[in-house]
VODREN-308755 format. One line per 3 residues: number of its first residue (from 0); for each residue x, y, z negated of N, C-alpha, C, O, CB. Coordinates in nm, 3 decimals. Glycine has a CB too. Example, Ala and Ser with C-alpha at 12.3 -4.5 7.8 and 13.67 -1.06 7.14 Angstrom:
0 = 1.319/-0.569/-0.780/1.230/-0.450/-0.780/1.320/-0.330/-0.780/1.424/-0.332/-0.846/1.131/-0.447/-0.905  1.285/-0.225/-0.708/1.367/-0.106/-0.714/1.290/0.003/-0.787/1.341/0.114/-0.804/1.408/-0.060/-0.572
***
This chain:
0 = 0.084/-0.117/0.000/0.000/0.000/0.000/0.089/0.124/0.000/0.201/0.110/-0.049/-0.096/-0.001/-0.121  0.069/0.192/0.027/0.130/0.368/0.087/0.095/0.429/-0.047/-0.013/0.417/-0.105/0.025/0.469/0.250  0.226/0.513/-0.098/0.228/0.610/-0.226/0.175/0.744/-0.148/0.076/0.808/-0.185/0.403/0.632/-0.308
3 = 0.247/0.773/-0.046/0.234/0.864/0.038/0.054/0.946/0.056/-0.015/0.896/0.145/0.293/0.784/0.165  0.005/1.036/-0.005/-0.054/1.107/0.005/-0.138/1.183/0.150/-0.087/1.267/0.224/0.012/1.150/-0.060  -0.249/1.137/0.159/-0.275/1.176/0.314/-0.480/1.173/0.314/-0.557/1.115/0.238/-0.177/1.014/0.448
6 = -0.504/1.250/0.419/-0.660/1.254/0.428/-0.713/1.197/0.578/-0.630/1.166/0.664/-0.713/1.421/0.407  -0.796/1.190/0.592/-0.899/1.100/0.700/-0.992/1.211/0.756/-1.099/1.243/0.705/-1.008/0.963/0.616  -0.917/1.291/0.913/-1.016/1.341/0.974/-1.074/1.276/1.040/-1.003/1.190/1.092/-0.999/1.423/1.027
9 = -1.193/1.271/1.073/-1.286/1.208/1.207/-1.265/1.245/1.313/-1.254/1.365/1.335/-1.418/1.227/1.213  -1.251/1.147/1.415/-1.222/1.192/1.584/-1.333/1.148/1.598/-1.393/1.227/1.671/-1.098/1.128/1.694  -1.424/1.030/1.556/-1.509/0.979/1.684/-1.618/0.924/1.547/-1.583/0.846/1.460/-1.418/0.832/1.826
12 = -1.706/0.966/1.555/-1.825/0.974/1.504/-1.891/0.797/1.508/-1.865/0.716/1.597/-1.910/1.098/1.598  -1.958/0.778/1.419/-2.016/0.657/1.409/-2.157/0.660/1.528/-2.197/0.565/1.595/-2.057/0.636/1.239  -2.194/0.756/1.526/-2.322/0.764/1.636/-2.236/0.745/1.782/-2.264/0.681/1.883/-2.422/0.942/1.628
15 = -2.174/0.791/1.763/-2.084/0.807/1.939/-2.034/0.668/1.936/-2.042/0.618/2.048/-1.919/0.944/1.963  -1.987/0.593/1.853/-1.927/0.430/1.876/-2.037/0.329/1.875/-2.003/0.214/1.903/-1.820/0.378/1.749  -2.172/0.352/1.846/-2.289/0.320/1.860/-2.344/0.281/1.997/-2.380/0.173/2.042/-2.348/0.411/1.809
18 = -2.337/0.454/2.072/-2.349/0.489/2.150/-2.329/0.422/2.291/-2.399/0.395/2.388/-2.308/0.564/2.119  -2.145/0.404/2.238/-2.054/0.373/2.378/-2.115/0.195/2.369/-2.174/0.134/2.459/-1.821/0.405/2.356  -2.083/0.153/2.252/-2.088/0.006/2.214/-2.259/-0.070/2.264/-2.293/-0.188/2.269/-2.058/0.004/2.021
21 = -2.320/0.029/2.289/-2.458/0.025/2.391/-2.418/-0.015/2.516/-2.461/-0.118/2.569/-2.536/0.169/2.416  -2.334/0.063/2.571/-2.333/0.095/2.741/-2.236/-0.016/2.757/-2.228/-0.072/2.866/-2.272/0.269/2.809  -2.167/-0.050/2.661/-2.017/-0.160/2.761/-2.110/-0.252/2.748/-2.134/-0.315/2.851/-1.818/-0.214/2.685
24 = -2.205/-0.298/2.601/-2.271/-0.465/2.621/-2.342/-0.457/2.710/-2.377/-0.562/2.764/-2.358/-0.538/2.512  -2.402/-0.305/2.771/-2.461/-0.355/2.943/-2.388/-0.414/3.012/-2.407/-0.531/3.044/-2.494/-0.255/3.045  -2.292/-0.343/3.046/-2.179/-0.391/3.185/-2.134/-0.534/3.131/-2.139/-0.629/3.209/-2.008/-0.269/3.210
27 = -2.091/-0.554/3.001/-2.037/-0.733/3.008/-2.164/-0.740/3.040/-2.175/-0.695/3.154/-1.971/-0.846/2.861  -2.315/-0.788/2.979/-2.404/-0.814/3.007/-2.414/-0.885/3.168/-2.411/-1.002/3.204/-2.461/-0.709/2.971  -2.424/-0.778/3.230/-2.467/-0.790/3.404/-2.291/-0.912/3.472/-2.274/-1.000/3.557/-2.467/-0.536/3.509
30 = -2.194/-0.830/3.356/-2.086/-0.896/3.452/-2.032/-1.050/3.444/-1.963/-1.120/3.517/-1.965/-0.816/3.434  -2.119/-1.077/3.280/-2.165/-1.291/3.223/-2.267/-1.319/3.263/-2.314/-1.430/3.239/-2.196/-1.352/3.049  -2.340/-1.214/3.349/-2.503/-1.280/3.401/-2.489/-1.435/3.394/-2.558/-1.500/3.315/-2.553/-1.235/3.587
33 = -2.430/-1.473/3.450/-2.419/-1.608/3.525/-2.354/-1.716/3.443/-2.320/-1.828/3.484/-2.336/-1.593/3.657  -2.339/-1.661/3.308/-2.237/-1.734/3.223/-2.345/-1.794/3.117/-2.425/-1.718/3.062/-2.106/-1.627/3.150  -2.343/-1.941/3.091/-2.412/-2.060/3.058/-2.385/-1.984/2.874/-2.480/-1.937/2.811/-2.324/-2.249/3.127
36 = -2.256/-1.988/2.825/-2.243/-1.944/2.674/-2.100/-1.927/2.707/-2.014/-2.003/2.749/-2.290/-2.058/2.536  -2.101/-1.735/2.656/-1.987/-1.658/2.659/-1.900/-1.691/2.537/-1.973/-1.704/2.439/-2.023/-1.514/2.664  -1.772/-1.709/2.508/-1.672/-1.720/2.404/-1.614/-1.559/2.381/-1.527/-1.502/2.447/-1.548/-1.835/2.456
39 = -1.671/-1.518/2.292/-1.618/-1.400/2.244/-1.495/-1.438/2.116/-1.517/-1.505/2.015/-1.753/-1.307/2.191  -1.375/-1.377/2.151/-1.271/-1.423/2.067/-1.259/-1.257/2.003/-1.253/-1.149/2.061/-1.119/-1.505/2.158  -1.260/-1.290/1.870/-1.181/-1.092/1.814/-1.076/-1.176/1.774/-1.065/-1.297/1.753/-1.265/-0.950/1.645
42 = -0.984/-1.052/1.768/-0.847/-1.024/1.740/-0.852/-0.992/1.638/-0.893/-0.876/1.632/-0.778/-0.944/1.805  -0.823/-1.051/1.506/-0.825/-1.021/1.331/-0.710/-0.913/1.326/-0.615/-0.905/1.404/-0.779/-1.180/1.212  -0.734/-0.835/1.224/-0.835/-0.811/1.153/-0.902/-0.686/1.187/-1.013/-0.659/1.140/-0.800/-0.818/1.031
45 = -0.849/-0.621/1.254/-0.867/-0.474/1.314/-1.044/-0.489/1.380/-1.143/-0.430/1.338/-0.719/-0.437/1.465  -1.037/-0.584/1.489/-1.156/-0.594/1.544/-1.301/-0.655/1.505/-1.396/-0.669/1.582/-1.122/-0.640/1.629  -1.296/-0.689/1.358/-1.415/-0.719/1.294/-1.548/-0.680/1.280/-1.642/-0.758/1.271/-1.394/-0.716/1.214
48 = -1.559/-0.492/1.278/-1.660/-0.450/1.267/-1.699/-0.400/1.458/-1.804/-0.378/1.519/-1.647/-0.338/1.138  -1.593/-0.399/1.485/-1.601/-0.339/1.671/-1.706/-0.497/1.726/-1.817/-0.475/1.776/-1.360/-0.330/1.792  -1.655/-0.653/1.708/-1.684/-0.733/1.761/-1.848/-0.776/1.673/-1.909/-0.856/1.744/-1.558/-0.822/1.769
51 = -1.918/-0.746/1.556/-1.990/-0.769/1.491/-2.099/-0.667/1.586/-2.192/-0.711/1.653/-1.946/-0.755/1.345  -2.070/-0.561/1.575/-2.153/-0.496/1.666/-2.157/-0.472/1.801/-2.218/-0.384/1.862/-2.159/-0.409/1.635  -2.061/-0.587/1.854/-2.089/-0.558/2.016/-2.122/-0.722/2.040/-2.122/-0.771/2.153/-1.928/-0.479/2.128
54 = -2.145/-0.785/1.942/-2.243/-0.951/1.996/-2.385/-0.885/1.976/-2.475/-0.894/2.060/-2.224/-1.136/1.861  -2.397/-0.818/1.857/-2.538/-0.807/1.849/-2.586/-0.747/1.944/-2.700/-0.767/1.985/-2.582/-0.752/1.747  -2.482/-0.639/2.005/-2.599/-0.582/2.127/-2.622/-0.628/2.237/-2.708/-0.575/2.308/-2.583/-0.465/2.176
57 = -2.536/-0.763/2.289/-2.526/-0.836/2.394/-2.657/-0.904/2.399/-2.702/-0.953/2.503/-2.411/-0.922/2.391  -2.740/-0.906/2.242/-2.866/-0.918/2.265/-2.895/-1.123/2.286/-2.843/-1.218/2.227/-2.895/-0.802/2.416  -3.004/-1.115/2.404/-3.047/-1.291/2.371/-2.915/-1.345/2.507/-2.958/-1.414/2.600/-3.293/-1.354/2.427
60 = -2.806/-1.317/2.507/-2.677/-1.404/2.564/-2.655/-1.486/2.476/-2.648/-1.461/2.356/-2.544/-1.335/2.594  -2.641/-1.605/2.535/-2.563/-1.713/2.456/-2.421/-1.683/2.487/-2.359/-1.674/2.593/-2.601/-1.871/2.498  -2.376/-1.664/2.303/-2.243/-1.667/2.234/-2.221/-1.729/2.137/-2.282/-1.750/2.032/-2.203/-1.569/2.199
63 = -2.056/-1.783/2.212/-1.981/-1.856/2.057/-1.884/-1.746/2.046/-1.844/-1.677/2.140/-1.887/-2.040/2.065  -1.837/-1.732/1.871/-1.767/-1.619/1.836/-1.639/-1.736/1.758/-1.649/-1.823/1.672/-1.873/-1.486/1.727  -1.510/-1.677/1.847/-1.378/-1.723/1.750/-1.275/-1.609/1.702/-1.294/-1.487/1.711/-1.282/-1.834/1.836
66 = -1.198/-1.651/1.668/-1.112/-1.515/1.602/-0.976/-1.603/1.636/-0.966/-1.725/1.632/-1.144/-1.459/1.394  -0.874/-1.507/1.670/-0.726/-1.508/1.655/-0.696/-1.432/1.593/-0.758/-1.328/1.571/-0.652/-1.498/1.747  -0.570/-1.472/1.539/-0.544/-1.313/1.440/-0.386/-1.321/1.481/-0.315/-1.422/1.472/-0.581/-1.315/1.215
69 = -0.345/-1.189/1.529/-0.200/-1.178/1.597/-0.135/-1.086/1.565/-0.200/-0.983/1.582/-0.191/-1.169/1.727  -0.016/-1.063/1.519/0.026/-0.935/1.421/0.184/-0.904/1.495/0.284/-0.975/1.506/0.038/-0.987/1.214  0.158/-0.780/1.535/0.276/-0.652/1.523/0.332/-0.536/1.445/0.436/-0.473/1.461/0.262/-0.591/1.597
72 = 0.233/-0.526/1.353/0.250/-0.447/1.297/0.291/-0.442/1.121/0.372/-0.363/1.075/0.159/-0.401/1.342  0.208/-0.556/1.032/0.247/-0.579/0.908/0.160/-0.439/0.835/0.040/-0.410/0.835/0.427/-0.589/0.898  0.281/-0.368/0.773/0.230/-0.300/0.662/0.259/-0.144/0.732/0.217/-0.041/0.680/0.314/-0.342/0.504
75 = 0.335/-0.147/0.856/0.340/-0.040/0.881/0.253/0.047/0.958/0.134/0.017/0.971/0.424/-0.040/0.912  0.307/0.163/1.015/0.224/0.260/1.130/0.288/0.226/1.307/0.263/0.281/1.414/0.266/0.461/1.081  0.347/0.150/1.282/0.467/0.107/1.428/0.458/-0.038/1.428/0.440/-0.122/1.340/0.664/0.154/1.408
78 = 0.479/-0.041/1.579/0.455/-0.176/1.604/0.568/-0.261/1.616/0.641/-0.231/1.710/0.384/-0.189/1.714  0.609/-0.368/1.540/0.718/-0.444/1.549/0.759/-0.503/1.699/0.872/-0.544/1.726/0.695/-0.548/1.454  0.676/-0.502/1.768/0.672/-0.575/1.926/0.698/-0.680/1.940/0.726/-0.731/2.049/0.745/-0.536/2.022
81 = 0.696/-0.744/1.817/0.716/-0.925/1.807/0.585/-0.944/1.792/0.548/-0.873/1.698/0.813/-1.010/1.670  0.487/-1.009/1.843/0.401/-1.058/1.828/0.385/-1.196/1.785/0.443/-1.295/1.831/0.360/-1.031/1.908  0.287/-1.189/1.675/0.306/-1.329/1.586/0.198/-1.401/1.586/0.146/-1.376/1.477/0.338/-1.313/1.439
84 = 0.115/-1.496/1.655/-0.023/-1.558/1.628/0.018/-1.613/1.473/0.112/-1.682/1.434/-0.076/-1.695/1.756  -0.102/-1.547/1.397/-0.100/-1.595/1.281/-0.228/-1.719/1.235/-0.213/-1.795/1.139/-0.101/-1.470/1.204  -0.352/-1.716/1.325/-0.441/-1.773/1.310/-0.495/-1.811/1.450/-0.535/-1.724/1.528/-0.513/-1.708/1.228
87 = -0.496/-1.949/1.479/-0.554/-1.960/1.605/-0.687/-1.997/1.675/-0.760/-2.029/1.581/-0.492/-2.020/1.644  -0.750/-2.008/1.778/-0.860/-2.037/1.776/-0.909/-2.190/1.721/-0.830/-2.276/1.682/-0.890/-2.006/1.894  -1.019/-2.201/1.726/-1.094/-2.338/1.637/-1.125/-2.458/1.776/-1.095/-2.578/1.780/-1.294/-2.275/1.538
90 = -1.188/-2.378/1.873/-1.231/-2.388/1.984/-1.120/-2.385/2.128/-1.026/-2.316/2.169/-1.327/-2.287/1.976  -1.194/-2.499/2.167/-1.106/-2.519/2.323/-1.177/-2.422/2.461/-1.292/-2.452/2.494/-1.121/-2.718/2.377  -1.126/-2.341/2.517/-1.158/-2.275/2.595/-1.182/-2.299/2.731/-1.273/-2.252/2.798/-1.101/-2.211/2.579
93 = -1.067/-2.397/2.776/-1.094/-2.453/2.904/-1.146/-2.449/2.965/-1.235/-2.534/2.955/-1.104/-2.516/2.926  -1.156/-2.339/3.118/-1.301/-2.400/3.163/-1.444/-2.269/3.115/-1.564/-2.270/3.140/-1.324/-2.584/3.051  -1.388/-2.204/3.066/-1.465/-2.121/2.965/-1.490/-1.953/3.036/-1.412/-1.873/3.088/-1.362/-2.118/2.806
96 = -1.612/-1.952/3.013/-1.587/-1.766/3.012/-1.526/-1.716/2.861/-1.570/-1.771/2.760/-1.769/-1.665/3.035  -1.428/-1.613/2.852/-1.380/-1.579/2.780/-1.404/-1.473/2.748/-1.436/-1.446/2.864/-1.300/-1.598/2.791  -1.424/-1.364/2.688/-1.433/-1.200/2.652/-1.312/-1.182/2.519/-1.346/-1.213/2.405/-1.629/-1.148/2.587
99 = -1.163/-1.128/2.547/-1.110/-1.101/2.429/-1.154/-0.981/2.338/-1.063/-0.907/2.374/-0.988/-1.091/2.455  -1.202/-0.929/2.276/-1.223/-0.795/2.175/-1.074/-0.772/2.026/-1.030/-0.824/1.924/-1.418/-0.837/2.078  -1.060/-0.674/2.108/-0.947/-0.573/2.027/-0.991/-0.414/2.027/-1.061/-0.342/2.098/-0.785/-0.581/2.111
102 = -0.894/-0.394/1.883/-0.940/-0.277/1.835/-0.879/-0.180/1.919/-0.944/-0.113/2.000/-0.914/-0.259/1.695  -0.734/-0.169/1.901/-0.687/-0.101/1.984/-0.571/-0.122/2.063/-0.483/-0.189/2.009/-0.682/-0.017/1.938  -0.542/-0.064/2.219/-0.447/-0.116/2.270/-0.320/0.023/2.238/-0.350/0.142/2.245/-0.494/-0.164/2.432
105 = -0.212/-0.016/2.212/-0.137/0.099/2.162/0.001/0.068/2.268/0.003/0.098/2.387/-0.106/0.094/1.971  0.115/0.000/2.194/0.176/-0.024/2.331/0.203/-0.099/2.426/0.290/-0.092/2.513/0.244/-0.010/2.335  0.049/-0.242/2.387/-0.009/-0.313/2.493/0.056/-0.451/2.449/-0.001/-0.547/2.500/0.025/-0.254/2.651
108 = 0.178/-0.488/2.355/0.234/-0.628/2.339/0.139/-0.729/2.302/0.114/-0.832/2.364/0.338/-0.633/2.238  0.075/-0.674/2.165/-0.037/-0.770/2.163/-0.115/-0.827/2.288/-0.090/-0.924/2.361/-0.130/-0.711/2.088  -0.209/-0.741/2.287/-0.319/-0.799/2.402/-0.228/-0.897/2.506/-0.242/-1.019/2.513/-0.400/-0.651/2.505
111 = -0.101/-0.790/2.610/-0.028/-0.889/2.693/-0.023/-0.996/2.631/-0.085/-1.094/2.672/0.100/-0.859/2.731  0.051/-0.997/2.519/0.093/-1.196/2.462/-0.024/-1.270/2.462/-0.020/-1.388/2.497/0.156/-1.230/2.277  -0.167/-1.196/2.413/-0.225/-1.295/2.354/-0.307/-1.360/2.492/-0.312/-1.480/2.522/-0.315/-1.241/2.221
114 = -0.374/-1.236/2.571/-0.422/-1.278/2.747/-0.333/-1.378/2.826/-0.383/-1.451/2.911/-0.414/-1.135/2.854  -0.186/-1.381/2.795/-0.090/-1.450/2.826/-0.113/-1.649/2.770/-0.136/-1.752/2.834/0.036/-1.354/2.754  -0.092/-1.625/2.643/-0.143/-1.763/2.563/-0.276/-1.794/2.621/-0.255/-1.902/2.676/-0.161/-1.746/2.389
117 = -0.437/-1.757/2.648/-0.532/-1.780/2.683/-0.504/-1.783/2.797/-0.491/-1.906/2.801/-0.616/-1.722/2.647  -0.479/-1.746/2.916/-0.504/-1.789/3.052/-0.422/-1.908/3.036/-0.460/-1.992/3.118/-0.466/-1.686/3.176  -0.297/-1.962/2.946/-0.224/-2.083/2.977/-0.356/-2.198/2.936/-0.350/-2.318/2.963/-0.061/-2.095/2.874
120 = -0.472/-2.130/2.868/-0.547/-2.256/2.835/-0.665/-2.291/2.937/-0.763/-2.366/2.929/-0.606/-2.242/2.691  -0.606/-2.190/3.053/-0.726/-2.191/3.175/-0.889/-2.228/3.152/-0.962/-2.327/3.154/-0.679/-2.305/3.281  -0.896/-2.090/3.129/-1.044/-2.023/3.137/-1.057/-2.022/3.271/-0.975/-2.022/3.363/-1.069/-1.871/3.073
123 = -1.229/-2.020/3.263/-1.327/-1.984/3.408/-1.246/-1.846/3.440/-1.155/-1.820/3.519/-1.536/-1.952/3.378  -1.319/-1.764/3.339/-1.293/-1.643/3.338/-1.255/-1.524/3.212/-1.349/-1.513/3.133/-1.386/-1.621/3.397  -1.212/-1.491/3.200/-1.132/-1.419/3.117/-1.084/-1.233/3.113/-1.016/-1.166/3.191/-1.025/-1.499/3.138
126 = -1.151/-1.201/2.996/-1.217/-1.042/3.087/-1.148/-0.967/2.878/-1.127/-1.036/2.778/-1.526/-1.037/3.160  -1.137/-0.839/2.891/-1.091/-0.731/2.772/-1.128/-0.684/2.700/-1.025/-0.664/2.635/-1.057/-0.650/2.779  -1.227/-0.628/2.628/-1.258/-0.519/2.560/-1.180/-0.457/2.504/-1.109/-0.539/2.444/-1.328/-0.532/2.491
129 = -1.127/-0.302/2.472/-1.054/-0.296/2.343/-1.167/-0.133/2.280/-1.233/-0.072/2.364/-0.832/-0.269/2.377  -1.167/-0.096/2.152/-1.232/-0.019/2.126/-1.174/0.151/2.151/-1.233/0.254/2.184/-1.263/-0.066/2.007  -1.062/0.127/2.125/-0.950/0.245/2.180/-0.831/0.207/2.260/-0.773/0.098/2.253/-0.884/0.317/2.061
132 = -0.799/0.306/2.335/-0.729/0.282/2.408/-0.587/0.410/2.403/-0.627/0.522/2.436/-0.819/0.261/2.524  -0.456/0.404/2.371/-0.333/0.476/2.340/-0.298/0.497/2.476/-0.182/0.458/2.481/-0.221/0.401/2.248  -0.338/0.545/2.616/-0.197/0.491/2.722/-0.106/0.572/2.707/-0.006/0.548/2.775/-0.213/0.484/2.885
135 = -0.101/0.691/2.621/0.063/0.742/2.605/0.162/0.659/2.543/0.278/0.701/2.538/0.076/0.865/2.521  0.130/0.534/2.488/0.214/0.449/2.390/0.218/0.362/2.464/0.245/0.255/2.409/0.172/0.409/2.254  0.201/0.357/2.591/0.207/0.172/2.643/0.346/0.182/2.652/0.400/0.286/2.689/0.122/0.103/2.819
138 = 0.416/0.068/2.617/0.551/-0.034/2.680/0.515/-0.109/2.769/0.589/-0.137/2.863/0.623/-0.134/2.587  0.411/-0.151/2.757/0.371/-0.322/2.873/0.268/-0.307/2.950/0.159/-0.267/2.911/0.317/-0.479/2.790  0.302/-0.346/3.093/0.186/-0.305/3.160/0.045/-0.387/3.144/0.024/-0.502/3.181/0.223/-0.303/3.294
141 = -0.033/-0.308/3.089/-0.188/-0.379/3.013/-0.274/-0.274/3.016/-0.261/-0.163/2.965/-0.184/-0.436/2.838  -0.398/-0.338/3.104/-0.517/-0.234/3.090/-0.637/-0.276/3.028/-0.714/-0.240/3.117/-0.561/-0.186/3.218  -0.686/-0.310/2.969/-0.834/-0.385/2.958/-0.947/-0.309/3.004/-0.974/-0.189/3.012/-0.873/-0.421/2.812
144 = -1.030/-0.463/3.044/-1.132/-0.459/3.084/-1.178/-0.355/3.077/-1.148/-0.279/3.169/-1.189/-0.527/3.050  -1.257/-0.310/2.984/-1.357/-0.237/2.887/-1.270/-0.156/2.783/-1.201/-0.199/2.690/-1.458/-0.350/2.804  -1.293/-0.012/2.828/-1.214/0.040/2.701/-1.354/0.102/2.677/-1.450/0.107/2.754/-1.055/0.151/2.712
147 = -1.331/0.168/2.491/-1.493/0.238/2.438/-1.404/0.361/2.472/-1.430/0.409/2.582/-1.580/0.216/2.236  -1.310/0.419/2.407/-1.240/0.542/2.394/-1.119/0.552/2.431/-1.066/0.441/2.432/-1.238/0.583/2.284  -1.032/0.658/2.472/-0.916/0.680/2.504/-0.872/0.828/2.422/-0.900/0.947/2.433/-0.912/0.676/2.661
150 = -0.783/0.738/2.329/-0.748/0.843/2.228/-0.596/0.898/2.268/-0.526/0.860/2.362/-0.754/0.776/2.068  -0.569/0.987/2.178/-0.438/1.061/2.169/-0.348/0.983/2.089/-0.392/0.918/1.994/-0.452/1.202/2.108  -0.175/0.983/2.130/-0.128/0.943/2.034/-0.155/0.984/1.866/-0.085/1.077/1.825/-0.024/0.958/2.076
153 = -0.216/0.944/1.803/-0.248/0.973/1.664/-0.263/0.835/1.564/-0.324/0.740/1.615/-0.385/1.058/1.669  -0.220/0.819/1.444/-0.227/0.730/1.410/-0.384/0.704/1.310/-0.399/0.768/1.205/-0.100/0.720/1.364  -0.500/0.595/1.364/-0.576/0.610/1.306/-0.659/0.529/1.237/-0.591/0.426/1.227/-0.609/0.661/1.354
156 = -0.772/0.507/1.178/-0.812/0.430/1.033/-0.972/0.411/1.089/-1.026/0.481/1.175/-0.790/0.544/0.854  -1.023/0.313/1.026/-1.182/0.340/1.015/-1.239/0.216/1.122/-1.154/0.174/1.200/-1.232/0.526/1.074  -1.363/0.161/1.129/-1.417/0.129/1.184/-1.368/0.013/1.185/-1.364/-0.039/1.296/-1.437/0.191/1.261
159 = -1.304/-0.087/1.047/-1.228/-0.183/1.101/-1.054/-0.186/1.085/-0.956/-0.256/1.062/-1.269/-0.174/1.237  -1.109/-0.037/1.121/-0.870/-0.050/1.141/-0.784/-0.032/1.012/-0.859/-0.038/0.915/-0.773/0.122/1.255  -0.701/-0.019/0.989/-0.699/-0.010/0.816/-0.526/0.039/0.879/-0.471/0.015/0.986/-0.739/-0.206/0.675
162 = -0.461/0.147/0.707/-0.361/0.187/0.696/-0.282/0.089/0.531/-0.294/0.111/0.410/-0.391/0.353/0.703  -0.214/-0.006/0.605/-0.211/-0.050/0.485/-0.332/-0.144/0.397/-0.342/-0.178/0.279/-0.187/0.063/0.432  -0.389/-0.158/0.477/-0.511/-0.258/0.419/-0.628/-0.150/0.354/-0.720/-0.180/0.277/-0.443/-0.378/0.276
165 = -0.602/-0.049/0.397/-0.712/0.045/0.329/-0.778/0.120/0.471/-0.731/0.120/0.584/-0.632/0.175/0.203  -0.933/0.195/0.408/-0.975/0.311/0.530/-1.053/0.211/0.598/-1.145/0.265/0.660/-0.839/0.392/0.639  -1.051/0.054/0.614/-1.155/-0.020/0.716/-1.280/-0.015/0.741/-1.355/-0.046/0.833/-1.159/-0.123/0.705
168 = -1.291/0.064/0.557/-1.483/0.042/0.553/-1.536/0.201/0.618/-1.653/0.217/0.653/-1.568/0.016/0.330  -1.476/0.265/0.623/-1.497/0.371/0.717/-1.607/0.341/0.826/-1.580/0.259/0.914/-1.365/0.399/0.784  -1.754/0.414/0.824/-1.836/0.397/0.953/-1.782/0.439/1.057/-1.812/0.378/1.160/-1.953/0.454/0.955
171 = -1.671/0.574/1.072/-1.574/0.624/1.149/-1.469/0.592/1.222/-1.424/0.483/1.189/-1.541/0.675/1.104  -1.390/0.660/1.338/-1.235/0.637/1.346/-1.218/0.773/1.350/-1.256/0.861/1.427/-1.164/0.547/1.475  -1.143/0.770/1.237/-1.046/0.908/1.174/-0.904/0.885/1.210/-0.839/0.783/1.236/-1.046/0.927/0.990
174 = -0.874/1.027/1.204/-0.723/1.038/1.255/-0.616/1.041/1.064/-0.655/1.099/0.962/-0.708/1.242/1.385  -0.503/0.970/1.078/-0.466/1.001/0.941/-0.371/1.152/0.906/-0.325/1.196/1.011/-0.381/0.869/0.899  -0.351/1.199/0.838/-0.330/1.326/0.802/-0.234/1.310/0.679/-0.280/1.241/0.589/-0.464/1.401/0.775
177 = -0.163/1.340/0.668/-0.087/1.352/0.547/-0.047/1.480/0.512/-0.005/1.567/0.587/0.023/1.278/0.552  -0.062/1.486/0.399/-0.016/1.564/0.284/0.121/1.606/0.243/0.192/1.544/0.163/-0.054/1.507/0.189  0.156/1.723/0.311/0.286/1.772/0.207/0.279/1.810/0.091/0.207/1.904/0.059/0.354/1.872/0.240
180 = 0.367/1.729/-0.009/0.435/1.743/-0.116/0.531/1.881/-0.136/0.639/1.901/-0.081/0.506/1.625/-0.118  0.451/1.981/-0.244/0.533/2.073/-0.298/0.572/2.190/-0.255/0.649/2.258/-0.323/0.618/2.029/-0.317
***
């Protein structure tokens, strides 16, 4: 946990992530028409509350929901660029429509590694979400599918995302702010 002193402005409003999180479960919607039962995988832990509310709006689609959980980052604000599957799926994909959901793409290692590991398990099809999108921070060339937002480099909290394991329960995504000392 961070000694370091700091506050939580809002960039993006809980009505506006509502909003967007409406319009993309159209477009997957129309773009799994044809898909028997979609495999929605989130990316732990960041993408919990992003993927909770974008099955529900996908509405009467048949979905199975798995989780990976893949880590660059640890305890910090920077990304280690080692990517580590820490938890893997339960479920065999093979063969599968796939939808990955991530929180955010920052300088793209994650998502690359993990789209990388899943297509080796040859999916039908295999498609992105992420809820924000950094492209001033990319290292790796990675676009997803479906972005909700395209933010500024800023480091930020809420909706899921956490600083240090804190800030997740946030209905928001706030930008973090710190506090000078003295």
């Amino acid at each position: 946990m961070t000694d370091t002193p700091y506050v939580v402005d809002q960039m993006i409003s809980a009505k506006s992530i509502a909003a967007r999180i409406e319009a993309l479960a159209r477009e997957i919607r129309a773009e799994f028409k044809d898909t028997d039962q979609l495999v929605v995988v989130g990316l732990l832990r960041g993408s919990f509350v992003f993927i909770a509310d974008l099955v529900r709006e996908l509405g009467e689609m048949s979905v199975e929901v798995d989780f990976l959980e893949a880590s660059s980052y640890g305890m910090g604000m920077e990304s280690s660029r080692e990517v580590r599957i820490l938890k893997d799926l339960r479920s065999g994909i093979e063969g599968r429509d796939v939808l990955v959901v991530e929180d955010i793409v920052d300088t793209g290692h994650t998502l690359h590694h993990v789209t990388g590991l899943l297509k080796s398990r040859l999916p039908h099809k295999l498609k992105t979400i992420a809820l924000l999108d950094k492209p001033t921070r990319r290292e790796v060339d990675f676009k997803a599918d479906w972005t909700g937002f395209e933010i500024p480099d800023e480091f930020v909290v809420g909706y899921g995302i956490d600083y240090a394991q804190r800030n997740r329960n946030l209905p928001f995504i706030g930008k973090v702010r710190f506090i000078q000392e003295g």
